[in-house]
PyMOL Python script that loads the backbone (N, CA, C, O; Angstrom):
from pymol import cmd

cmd.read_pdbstr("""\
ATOM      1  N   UNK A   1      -2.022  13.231   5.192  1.00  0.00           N
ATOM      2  CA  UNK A   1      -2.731  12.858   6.383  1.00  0.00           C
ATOM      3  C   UNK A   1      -3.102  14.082   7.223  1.00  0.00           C
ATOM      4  O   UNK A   1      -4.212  14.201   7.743  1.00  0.00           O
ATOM      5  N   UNK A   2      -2.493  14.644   7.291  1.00  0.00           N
ATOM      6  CA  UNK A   2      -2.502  16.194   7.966  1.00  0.00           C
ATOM      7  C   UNK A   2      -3.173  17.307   6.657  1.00  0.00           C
ATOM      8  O   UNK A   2      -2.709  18.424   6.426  1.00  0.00           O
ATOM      9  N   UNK A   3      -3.819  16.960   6.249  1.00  0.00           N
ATOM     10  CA  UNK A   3      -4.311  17.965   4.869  1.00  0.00           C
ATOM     11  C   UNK A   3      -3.665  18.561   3.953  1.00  0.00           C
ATOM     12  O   UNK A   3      -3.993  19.535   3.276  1.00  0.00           O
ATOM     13  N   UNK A   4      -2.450  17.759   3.949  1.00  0.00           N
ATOM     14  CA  UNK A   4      -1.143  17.955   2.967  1.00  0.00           C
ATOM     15  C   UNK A   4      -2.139  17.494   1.468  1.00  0.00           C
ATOM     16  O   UNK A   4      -3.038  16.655   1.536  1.00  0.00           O
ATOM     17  N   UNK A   5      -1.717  18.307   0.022  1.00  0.00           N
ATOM     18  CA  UNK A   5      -2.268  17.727  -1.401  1.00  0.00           C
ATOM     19  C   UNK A   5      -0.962  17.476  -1.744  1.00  0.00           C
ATOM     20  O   UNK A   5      -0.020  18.267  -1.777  1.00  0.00           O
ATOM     21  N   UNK A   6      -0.989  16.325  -1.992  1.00  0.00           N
ATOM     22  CA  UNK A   6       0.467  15.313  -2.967  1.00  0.00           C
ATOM     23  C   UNK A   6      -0.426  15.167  -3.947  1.00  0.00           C
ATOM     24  O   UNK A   6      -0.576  13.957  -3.778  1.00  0.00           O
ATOM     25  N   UNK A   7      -1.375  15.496  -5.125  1.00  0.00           N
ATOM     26  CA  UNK A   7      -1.583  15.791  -6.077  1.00  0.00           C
ATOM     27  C   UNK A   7      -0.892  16.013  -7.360  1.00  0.00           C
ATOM     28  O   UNK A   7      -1.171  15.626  -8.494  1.00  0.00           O
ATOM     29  N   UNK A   8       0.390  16.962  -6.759  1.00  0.00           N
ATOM     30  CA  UNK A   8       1.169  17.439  -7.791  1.00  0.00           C
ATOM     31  C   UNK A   8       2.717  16.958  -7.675  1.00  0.00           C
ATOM     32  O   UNK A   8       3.740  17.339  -8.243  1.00  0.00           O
ATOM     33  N   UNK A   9       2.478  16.043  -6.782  1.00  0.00           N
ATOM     34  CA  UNK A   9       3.791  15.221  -6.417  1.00  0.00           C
ATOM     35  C   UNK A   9       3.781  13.901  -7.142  1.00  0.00           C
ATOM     36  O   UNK A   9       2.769  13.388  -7.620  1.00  0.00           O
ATOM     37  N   UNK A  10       4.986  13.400  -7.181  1.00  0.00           N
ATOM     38  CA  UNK A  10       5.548  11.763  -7.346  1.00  0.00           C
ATOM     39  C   UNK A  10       6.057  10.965  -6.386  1.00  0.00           C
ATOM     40  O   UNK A  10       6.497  11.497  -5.367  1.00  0.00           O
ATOM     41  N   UNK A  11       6.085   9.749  -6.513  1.00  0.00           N
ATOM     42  CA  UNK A  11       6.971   9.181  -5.752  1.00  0.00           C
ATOM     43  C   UNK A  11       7.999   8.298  -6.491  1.00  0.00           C
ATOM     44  O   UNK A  11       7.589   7.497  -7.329  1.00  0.00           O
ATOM     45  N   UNK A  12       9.440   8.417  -6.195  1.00  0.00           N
ATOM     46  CA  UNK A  12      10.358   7.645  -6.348  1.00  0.00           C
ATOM     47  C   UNK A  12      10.404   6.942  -5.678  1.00  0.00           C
ATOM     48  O   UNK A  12      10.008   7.175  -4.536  1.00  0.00           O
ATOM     49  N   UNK A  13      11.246   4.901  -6.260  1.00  0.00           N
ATOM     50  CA  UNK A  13      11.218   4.304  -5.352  1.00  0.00           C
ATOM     51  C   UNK A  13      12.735   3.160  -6.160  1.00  0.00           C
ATOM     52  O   UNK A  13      13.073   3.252  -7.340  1.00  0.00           O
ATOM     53  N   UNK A  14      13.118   2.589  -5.553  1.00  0.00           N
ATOM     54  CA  UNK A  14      14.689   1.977  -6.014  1.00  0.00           C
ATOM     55  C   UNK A  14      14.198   0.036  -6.424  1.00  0.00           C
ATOM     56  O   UNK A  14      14.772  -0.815  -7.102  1.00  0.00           O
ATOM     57  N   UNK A  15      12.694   0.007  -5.486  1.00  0.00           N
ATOM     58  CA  UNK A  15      12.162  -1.551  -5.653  1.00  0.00           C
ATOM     59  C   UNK A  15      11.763  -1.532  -7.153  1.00  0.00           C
ATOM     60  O   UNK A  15      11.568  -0.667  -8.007  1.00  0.00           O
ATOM     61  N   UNK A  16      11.719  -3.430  -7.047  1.00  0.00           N
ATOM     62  CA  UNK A  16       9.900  -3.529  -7.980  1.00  0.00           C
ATOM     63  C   UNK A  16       8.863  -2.984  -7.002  1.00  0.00           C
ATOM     64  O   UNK A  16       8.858  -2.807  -5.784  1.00  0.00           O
ATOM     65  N   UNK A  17       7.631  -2.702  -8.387  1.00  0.00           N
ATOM     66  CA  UNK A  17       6.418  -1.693  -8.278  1.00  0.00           C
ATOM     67  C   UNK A  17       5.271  -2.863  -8.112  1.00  0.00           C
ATOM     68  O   UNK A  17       4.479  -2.760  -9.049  1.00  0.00           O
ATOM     69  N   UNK A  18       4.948  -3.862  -7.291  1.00  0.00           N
ATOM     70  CA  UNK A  18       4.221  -4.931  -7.246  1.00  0.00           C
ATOM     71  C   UNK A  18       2.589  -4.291  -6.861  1.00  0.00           C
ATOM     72  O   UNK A  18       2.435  -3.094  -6.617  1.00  0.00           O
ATOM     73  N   UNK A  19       1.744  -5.016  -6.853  1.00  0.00           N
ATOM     74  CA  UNK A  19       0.483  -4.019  -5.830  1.00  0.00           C
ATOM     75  C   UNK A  19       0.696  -3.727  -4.827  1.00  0.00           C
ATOM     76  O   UNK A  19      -0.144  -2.828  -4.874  1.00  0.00           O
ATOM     77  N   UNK A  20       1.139  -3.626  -3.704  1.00  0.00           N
ATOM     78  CA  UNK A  20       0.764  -3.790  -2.999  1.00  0.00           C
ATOM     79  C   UNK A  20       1.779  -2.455  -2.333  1.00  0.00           C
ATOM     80  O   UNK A  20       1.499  -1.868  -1.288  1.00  0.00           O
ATOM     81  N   UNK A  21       3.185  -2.105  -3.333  1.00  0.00           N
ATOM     82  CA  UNK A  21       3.942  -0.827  -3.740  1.00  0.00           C
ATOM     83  C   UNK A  21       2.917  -0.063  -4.391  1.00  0.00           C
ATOM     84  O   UNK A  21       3.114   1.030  -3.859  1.00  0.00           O
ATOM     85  N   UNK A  22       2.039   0.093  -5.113  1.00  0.00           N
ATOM     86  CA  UNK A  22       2.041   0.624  -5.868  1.00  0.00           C
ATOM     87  C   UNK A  22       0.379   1.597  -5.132  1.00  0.00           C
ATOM     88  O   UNK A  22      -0.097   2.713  -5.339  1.00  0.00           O
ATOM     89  N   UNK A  23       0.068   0.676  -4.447  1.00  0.00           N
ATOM     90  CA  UNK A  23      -1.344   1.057  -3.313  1.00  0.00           C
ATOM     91  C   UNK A  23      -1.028   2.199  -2.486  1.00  0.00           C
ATOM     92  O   UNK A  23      -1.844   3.086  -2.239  1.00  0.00           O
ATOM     93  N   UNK A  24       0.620   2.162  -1.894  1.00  0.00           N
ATOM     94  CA  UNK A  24       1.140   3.185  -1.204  1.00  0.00           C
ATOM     95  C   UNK A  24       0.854   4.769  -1.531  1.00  0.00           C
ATOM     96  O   UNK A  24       0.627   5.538  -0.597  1.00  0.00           O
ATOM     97  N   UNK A  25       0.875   5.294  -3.083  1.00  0.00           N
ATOM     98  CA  UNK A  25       1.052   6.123  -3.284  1.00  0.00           C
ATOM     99  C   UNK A  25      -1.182   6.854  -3.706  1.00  0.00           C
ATOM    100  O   UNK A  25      -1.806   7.853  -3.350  1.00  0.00           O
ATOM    101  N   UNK A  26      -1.445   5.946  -4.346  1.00  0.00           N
ATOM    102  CA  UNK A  26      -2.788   6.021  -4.361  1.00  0.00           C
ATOM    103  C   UNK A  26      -3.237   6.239  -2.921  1.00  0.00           C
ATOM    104  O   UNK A  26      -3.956   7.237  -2.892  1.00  0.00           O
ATOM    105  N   UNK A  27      -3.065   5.598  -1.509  1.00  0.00           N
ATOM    106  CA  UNK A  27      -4.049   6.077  -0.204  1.00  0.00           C
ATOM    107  C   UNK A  27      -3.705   7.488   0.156  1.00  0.00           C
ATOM    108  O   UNK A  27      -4.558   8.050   0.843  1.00  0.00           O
ATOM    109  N   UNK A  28      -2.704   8.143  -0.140  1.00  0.00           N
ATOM    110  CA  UNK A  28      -2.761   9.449   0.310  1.00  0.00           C
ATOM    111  C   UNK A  28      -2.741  10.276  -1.246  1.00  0.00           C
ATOM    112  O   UNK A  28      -2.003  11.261  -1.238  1.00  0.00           O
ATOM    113  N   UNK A  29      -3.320  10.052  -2.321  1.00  0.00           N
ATOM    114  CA  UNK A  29      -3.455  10.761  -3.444  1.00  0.00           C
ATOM    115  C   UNK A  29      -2.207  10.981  -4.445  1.00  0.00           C
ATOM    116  O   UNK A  29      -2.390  11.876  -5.271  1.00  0.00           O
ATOM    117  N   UNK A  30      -1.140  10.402  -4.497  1.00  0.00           N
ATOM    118  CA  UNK A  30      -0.145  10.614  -5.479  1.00  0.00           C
ATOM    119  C   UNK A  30      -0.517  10.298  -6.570  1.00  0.00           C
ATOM    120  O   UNK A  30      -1.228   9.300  -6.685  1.00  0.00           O
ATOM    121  N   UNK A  31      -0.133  11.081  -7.725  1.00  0.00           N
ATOM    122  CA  UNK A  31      -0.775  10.590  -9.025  1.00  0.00           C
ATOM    123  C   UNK A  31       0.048   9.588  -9.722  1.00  0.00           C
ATOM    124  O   UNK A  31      -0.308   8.794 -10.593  1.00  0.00           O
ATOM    125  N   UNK A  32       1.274   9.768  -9.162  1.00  0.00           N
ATOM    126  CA  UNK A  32       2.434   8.760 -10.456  1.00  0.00           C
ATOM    127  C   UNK A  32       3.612   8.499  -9.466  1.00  0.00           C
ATOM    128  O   UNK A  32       4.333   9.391  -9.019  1.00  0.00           O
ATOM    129  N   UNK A  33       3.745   6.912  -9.118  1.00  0.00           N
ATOM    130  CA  UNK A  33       5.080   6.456  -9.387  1.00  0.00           C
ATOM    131  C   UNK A  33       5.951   5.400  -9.944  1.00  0.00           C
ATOM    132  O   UNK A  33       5.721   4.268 -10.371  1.00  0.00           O
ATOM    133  N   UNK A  34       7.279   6.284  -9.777  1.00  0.00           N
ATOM    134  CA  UNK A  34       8.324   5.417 -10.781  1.00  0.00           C
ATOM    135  C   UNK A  34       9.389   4.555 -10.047  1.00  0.00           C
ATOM    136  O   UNK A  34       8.930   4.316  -8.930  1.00  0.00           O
ATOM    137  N   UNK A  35      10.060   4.242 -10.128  1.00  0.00           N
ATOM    138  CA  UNK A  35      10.870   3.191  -9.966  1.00  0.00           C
ATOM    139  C   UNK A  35      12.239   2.898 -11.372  1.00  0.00           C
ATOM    140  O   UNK A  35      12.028   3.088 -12.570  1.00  0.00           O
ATOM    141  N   UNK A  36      13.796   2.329 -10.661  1.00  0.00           N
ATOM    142  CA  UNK A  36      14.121   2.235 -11.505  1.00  0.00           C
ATOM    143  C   UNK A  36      14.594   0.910 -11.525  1.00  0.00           C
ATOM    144  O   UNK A  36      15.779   0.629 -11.705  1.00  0.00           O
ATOM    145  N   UNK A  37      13.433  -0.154 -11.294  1.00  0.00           N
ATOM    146  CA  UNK A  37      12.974  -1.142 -11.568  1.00  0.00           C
ATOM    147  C   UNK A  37      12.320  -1.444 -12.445  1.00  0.00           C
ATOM    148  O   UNK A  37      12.220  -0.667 -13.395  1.00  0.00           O
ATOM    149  N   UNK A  38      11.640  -2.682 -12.444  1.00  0.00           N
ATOM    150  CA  UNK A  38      10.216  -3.239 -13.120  1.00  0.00           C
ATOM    151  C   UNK A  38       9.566  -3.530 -12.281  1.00  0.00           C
ATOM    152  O   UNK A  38       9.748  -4.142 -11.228  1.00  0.00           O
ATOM    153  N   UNK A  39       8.004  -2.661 -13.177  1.00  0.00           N
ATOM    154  CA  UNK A  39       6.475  -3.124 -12.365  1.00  0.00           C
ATOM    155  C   UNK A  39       6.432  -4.788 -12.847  1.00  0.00           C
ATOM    156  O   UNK A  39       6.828  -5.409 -13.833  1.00  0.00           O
ATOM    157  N   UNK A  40       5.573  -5.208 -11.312  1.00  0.00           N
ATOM    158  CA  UNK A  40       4.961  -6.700 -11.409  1.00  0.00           C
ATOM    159  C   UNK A  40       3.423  -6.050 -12.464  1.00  0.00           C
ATOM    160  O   UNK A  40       3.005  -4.899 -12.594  1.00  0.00           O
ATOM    161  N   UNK A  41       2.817  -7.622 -13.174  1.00  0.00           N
ATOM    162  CA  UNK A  41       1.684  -7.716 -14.328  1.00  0.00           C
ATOM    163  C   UNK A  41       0.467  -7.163 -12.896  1.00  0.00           C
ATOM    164  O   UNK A  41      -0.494  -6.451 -13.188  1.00  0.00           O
ATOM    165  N   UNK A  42       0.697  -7.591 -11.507  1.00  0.00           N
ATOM    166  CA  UNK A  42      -0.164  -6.760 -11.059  1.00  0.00           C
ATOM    167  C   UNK A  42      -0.259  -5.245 -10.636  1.00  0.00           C
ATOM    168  O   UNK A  42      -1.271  -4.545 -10.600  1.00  0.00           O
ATOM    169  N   UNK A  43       0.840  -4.960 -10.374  1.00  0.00           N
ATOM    170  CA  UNK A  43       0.922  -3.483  -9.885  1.00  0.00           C
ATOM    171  C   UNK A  43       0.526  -2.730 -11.733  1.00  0.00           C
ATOM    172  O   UNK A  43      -0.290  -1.871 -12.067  1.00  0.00           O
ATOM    173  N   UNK A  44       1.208  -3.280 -12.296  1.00  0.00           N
ATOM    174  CA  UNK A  44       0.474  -2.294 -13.237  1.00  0.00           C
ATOM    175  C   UNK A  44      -0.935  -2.591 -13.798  1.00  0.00           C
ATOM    176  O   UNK A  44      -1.241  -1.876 -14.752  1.00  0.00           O
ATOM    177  N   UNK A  45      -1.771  -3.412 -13.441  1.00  0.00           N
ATOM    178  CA  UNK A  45      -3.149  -3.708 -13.376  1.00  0.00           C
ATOM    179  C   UNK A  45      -3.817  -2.914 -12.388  1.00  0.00           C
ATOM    180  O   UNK A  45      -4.877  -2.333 -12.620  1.00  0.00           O
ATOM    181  N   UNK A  46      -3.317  -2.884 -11.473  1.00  0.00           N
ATOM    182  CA  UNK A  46      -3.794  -2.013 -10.364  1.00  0.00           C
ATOM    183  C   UNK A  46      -3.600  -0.259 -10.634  1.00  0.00           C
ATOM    184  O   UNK A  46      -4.526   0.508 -10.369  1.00  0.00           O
ATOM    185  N   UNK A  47      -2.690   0.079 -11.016  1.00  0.00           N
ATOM    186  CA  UNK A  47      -2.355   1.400 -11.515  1.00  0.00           C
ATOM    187  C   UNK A  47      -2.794   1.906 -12.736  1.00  0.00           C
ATOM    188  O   UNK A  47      -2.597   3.056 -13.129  1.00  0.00           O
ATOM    189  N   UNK A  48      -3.547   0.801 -13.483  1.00  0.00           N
ATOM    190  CA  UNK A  48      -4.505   0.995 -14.699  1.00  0.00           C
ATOM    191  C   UNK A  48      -5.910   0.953 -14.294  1.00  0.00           C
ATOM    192  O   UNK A  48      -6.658   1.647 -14.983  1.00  0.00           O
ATOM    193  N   UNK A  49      -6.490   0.230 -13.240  1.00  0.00           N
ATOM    194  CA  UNK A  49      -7.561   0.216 -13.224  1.00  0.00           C
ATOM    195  C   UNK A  49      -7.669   1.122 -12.070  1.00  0.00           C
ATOM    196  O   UNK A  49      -8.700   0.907 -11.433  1.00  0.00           O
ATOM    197  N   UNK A  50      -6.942   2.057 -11.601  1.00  0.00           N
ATOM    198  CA  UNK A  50      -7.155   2.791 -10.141  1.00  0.00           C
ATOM    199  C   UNK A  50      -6.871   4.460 -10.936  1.00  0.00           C
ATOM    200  O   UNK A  50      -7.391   5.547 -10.687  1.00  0.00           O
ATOM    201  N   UNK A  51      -6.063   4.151 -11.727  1.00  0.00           N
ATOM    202  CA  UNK A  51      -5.618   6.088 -12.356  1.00  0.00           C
ATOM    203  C   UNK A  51      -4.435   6.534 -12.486  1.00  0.00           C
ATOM    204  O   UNK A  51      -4.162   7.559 -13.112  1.00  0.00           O
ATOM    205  N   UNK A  52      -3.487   5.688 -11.811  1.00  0.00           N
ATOM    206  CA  UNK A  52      -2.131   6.490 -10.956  1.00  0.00           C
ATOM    207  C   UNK A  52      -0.969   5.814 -12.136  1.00  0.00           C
ATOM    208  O   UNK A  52      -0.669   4.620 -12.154  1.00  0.00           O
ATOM    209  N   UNK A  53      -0.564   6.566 -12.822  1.00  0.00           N
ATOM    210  CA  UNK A  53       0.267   6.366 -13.600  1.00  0.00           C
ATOM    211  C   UNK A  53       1.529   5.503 -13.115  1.00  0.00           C
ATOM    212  O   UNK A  53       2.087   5.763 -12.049  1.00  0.00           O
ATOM    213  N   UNK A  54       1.912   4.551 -13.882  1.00  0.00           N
ATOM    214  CA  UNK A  54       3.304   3.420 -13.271  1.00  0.00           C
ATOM    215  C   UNK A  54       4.495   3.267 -14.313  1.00  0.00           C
ATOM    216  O   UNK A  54       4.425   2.811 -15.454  1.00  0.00           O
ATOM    217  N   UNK A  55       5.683   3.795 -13.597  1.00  0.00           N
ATOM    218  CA  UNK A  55       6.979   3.957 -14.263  1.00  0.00           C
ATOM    219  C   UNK A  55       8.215   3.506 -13.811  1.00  0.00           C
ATOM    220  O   UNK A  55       8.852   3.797 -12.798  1.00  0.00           O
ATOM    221  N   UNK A  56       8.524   2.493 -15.037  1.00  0.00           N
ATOM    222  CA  UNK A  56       9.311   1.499 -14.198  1.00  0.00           C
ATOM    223  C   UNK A  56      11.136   1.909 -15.310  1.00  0.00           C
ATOM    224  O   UNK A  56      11.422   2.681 -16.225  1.00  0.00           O
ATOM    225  N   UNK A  57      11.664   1.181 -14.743  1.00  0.00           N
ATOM    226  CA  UNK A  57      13.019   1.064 -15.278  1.00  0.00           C
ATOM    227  C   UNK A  57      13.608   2.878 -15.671  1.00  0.00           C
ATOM    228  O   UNK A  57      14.256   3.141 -16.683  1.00  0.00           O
ATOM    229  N   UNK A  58      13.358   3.512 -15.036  1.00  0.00           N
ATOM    230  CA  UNK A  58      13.739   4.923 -15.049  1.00  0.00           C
ATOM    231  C   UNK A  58      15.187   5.333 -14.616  1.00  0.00           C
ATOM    232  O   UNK A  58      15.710   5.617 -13.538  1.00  0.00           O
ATOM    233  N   UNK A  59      15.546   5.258 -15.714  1.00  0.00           N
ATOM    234  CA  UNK A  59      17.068   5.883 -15.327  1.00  0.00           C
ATOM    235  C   UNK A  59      17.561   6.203 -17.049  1.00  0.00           C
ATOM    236  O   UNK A  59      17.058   6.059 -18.164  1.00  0.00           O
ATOM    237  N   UNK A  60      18.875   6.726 -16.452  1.00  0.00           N
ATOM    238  CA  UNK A  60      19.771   6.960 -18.085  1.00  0.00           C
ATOM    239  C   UNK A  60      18.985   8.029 -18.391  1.00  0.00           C
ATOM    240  O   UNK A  60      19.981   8.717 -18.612  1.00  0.00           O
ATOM    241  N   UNK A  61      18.078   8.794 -18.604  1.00  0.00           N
ATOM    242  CA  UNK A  61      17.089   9.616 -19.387  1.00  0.00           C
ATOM    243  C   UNK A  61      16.082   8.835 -19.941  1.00  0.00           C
ATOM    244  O   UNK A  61      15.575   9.353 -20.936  1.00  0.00           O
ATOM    245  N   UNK A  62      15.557   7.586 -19.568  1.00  0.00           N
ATOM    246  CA  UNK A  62      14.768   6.904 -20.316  1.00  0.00           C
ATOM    247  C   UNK A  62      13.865   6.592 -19.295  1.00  0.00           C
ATOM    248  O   UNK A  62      14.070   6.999 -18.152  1.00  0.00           O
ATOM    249  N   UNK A  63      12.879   5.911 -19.582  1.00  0.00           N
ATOM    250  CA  UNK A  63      11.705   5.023 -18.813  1.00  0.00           C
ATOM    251  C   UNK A  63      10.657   4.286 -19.476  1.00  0.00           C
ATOM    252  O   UNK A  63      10.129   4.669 -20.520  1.00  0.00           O
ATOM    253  N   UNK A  64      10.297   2.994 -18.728  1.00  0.00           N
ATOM    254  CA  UNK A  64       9.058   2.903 -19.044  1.00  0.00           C
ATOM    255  C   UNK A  64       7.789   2.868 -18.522  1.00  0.00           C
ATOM    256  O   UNK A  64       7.596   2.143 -17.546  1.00  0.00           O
ATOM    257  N   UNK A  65       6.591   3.721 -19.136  1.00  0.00           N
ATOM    258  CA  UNK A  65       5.732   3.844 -18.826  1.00  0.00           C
ATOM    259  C   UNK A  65       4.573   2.961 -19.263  1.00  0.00           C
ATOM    260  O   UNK A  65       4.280   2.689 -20.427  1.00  0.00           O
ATOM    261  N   UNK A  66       3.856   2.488 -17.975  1.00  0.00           N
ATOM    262  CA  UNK A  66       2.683   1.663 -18.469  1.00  0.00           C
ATOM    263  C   UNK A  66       1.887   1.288 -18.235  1.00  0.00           C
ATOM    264  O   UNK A  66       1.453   0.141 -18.130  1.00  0.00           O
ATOM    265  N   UNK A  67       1.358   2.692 -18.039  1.00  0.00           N
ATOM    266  CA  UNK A  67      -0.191   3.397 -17.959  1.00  0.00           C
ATOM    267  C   UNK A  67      -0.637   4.504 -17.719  1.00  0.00           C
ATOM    268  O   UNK A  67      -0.009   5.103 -16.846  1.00  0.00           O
ATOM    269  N   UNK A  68      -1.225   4.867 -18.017  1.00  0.00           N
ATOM    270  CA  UNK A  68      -1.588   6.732 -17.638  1.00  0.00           C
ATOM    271  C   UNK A  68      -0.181   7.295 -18.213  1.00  0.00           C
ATOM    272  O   UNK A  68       0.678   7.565 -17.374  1.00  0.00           O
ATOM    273  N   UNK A  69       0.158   7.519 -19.770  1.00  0.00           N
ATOM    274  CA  UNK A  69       1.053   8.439 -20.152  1.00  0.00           C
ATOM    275  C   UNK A  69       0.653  10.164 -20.183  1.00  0.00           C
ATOM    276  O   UNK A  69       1.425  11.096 -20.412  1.00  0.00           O
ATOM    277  N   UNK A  70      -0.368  10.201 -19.967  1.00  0.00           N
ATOM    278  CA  UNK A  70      -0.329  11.628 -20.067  1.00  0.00           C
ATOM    279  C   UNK A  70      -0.006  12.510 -18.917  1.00  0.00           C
ATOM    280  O   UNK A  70      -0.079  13.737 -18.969  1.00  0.00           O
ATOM    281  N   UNK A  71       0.271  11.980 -18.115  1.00  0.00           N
ATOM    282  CA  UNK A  71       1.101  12.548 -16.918  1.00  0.00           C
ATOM    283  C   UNK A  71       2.701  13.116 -17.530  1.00  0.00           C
ATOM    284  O   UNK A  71       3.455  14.028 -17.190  1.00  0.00           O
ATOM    285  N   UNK A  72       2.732  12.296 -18.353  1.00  0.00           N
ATOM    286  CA  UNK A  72       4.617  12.205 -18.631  1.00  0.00           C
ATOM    287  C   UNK A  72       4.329  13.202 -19.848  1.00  0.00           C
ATOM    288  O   UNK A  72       3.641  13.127 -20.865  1.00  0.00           O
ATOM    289  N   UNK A  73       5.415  14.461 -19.119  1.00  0.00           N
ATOM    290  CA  UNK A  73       5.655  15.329 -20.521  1.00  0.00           C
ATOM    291  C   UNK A  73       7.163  15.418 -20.666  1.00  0.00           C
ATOM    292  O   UNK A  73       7.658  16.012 -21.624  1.00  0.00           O
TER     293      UNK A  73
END
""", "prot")
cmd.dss("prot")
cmd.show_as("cartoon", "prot")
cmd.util.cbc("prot")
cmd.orient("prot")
């Protein structure tokens, strides 16, 4: 908001990733967040048809991703 680039940032979050979570990180430009939850069938519709990669159930060393994997190296 202040001309900060979160570009190269993420956001963590402890909820489900529903739309309306998942809108949060897209209005100020975040490219990807995760959660070590599960995305709702809309938040990850929305995070497929908008760009912003969605990652759910993240923990242990694992996750799932589901959409925009090429963020994830």
């Amino acid at each position: 908001m202040k001309g900060i680039d979160f570009s190269g940032t993420w956001l963590a979050v402890s909820g489900r990733l529903p739309s309306d979570m998942v809108l949060k990180p897209l209005l100020v430009g975040i490219p990807l967040i995760a959660s070590v939850s599960a995305a709702t069938s809309e938040g990850i519709e929305l995070g497929e048809r908008s760009g912003l990669t969605v990652v759910g159930f993240a923990r242990g060393g694992r996750l799932n991703c589901y959409c925009h994997p090429e963020r994830i190296t």
